[in-house]
Phi, psi and omega in degrees: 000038186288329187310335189316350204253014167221059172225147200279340190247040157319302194286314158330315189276310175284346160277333205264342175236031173259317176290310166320309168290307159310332175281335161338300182322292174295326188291323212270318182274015165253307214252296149011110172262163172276009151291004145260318194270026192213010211268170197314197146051351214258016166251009168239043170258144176286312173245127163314154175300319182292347166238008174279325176306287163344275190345286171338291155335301181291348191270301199281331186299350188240023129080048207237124188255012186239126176279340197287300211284339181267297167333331221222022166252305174287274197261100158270354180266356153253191149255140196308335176299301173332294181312306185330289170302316178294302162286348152318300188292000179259013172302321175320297186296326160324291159290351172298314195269019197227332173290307186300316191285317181306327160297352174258330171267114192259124190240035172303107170091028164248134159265143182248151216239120156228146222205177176217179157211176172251173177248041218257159240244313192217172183290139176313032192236339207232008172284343171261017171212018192268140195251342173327131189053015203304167189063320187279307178274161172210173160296117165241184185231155184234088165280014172290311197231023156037053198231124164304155174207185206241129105184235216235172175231162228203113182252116174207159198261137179222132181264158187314334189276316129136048158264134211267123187254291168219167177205170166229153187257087186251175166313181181254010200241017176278150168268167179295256187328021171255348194230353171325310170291342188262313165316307184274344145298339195246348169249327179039065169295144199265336182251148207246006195255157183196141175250161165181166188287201213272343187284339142034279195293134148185161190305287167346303181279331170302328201277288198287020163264311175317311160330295161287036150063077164191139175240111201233123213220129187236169111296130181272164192297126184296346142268041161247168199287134158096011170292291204322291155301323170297324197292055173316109156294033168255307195286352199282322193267332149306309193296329193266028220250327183298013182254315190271335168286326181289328180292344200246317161337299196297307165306320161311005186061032179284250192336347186222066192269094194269001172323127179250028176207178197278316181316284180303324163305317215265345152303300154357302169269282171017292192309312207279331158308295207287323160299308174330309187289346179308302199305305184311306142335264271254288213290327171274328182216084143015000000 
C-alpha cells in the first residue's frame, strides 16, 4: 500500500484502515472456521485473510468499482487472479459476520423499512442479448429511470436509523410483494411495525404478515378511499430515509456490480452491507 501517499484521501484512509484492519483482525480469529484458518499452506501467504477482508472493505468505501485498477493501485504484493480467488472464499465469512453484528446491534424502537433497487448486469442496449447469467437474471423495469434493464433486484430490510438489517436477491422482473414475505421471515425483526412504498400494496400480502405478527403500513393511492387520512406525512417522510442508505449503497458499487459470477456478485454486495454497516457502528457508538 506505498501508493497510498499520492491519493487525494491518504491520511483519511491510512487512519481508517489501520482501525480496519484490527477489526478485521478481531472478526476473523472469533468467527473463522477452520476449513479456512487450518486449510494447507496458509502460513505461507503473503497477505493474511483478515487483511485481504480489510482490503475488500476498503475498496468499496472508497468507491472504486474496477478489482483490475484497485490490485493494481492498492495491492501490490499479490496478483489480482490471486487476490480474486482468494477473497472468494471469504463469502462464507462475510456473511457470518453481518449475521453476527445483527445480533449485536440494537435497534429496539426503531422502524423498519423495506425496498428494493435494481441491479442490471449490462447496458439497456444489450438486454435482449446479453448472454451474462443467463437463467439467473431477466428484464425488469426501473422505475426511477423509467427504463428496462437486464440483471437482479436486491430486496432489502432497513432500519429508520439506516442500518442494513437484510437483504435478498431475485430476478429483476419479480415484484416487490412476491418475496416481502419471505424476506421479513427470513429476518425476523424483533420489531413488528414495517413501512414500505405503493408497491406494496395488496390484500393478500397484509393478511399474511398479520398472520405471521407484522404490520406493513404502505401508503395509499390518492384515488383510493381513505388517502387522505392513511397518508401520514411522518411516516411518508421515515420511508423515504432507505433512499438515502440506498444512495450510500450505490456508492459502494451495489448497482454497478461488475462481477461475472455468482459467487463474485453476492461477495460485492456482502462487502458493501457490510461496509455500510461498519460506517454505522462507527458513527453510532464513536
Amino acid at each position: 500500500m506505498n501508493l497510498l501517499k499520492s491519493n487525494h484521501y491518504c491520511h483519511h484512509l491510512q487512519v481508517n484502515f489501520a482501525q480496519l484492519n484490527r477489526t478485521c483482525h478481531r472478526w476473523y480469529k472469533l468467527y473463522a472456521p477452520k476449513k479456512l484458518t487450518q486449510r494447507p499452506n496458509i502460513d505461507q501467504v503473503k497477505v493474511d485473510d483478515s487483511t485481504l477482508m480489510a482490503l475488500l472493505i476498503c475498496q468499496a468505501q472508497l468507491g472504486i468499482e474496477s478489482q483490475r485498477r484497485f490490485c493494481m493501485t492498492l495491492v501490490n504484493s499479490i496478483s489480482r487472479s490471486r487476490f480474486n480467488r482468494r477473497t472468494r472464499q471469504l463469502l462464507p465469512l462475510l456473511s457470518l459476520i453481518r449475521r453476527k453484528l445483527n445480533q449485536e446491534v440494537d435497534l429496539h424502537g426503531q422502524l423498519l423499512i423495506i425496498d428494493s433497487f435494481p441491479v442490471p448486469v449490462c447496458h439497456p442496449i444489450r438486454n435482449y442479448r446479453a448472454k451474462i447469467f443467463q437463467g439467473r437474471a431477466d428484464i425488469g423495469y426501473n422505475a426511477t429511470k423509467r427504463q428496462y434493464y437486464y440483471g437482479f433486484k436486491v430486496h432489502m430490510i432497513v432500519s429508520s436509523d439506516g442500518y442494513l438489517l437484510n437483504y435478498l436477491v431475485t430476478k429483476a422482473s419479480v415484484h416487490d410483494s412476491k418475496v416481502a414475505e419471505e424476506l421479513i421471515l427470513n429476518t425476523r425483526p424483533l420489531e413488528h411495525f414495517l413501512l414500505a412504498d405503493v408497491g406494496y400494496i395488496g390484500r393478500q400480502l397484509h393478511t399474511a404478515l398479520e398472520n405471521d405478527g407484522y404490520e406493513l403500513w404502505t401508503p395509499l393511492r390518492q384515488n383510493m378511499v381513505g388517502a387522505k387520512t392513511h397518508n401520514s406525512r411522518m411516516l411518508k417522510a421515515i420511508r423515504r430515509t432507505i433512499e438515502a442508505d440506498f444512495s450510500l449503497l450505490k456508492y459502494y458499487n451495489t448497482e454497478n456490480n461488475r462481477a461475472r459470477s455468482l459467487t463474485g456478485f453476492q461477495e460485492r454486495l456482502e462487502v458493501a452491507v457490510l461496509a455500510s454497516n461498519i460506517e454505522y457502528c462507527l458513527e453510532k457508538f464513536h
